[in-house]
N, C-alpha and C positions, 0 to 999 in steps of 0.2 A: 294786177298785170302779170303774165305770162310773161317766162323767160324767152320765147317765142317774139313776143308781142315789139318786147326791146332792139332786138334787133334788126326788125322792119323800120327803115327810119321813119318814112311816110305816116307811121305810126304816131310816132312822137311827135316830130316836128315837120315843116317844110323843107329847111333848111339841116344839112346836118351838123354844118356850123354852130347850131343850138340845141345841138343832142348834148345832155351833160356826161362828160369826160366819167366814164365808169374806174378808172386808172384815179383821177384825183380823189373820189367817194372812197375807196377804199382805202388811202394815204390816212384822209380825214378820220375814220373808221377805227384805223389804227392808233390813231393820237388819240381818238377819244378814251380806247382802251386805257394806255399806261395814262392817260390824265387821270381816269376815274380809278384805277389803283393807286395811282398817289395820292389819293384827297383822299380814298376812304377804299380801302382793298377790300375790309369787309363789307361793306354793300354796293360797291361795282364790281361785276365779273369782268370776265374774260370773252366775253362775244358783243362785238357791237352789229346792227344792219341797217340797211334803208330804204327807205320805200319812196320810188321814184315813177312819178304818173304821168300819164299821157305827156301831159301837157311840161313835161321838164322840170315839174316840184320837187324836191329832194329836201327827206324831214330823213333824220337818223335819230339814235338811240343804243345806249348799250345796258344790255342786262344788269337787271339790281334787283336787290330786295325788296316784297312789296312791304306797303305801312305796317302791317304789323310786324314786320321781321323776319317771318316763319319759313316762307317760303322766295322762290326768284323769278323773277319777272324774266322770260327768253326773251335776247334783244332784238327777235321777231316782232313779238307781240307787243315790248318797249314802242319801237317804232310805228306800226302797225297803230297805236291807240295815242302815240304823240300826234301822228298825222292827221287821223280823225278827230282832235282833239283843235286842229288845225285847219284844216280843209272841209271835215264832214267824210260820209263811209266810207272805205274802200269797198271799191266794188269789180 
């Protein structure tokens, strides 16, 4: 989805009453950060994001380490493959 796309409501929803609060997602976004420093600072970072679709789905994810270690998962692409992992492509 286009940042474009979001702000057409007609897009998302009928109603804008069930457009998801972008203000609360990022609250959420935020707590997921210092959650996942405090369990484990070395494999959660510091960027969480979320992928929010047509139809008002909202999967989040914050950057971490993948399985072997080595390298970090951007909490783009966190997200991004939690929701496909959930819903099926984005597209």
């Amino acid at each position: 989805m286009r940042a474009q796309e979001f702000f057409d409501r007609t897009r998302l929803t009928e109603s804008a009453d069930s457009t998801p609060d972008l203000d609360k997602i990022l609250v959420e976004l935020c707590a997921m950060v210092v959650k996942g420093k405090q369990r484990n600072p070395d494999y959660y970072g510091m960027v969480a994001a979320a992928v929010v679709d047509p139809d008002g789905r909202v999967v989040k994810a914050v950057n971490h380490r993948d399985d072997a270690g080595d390298k970090r998962i951007h909490g783009e692409r966190a997200a991004i493959e939690a929701y496909e992992r959930r819903y099926g492509q984005v597209t």
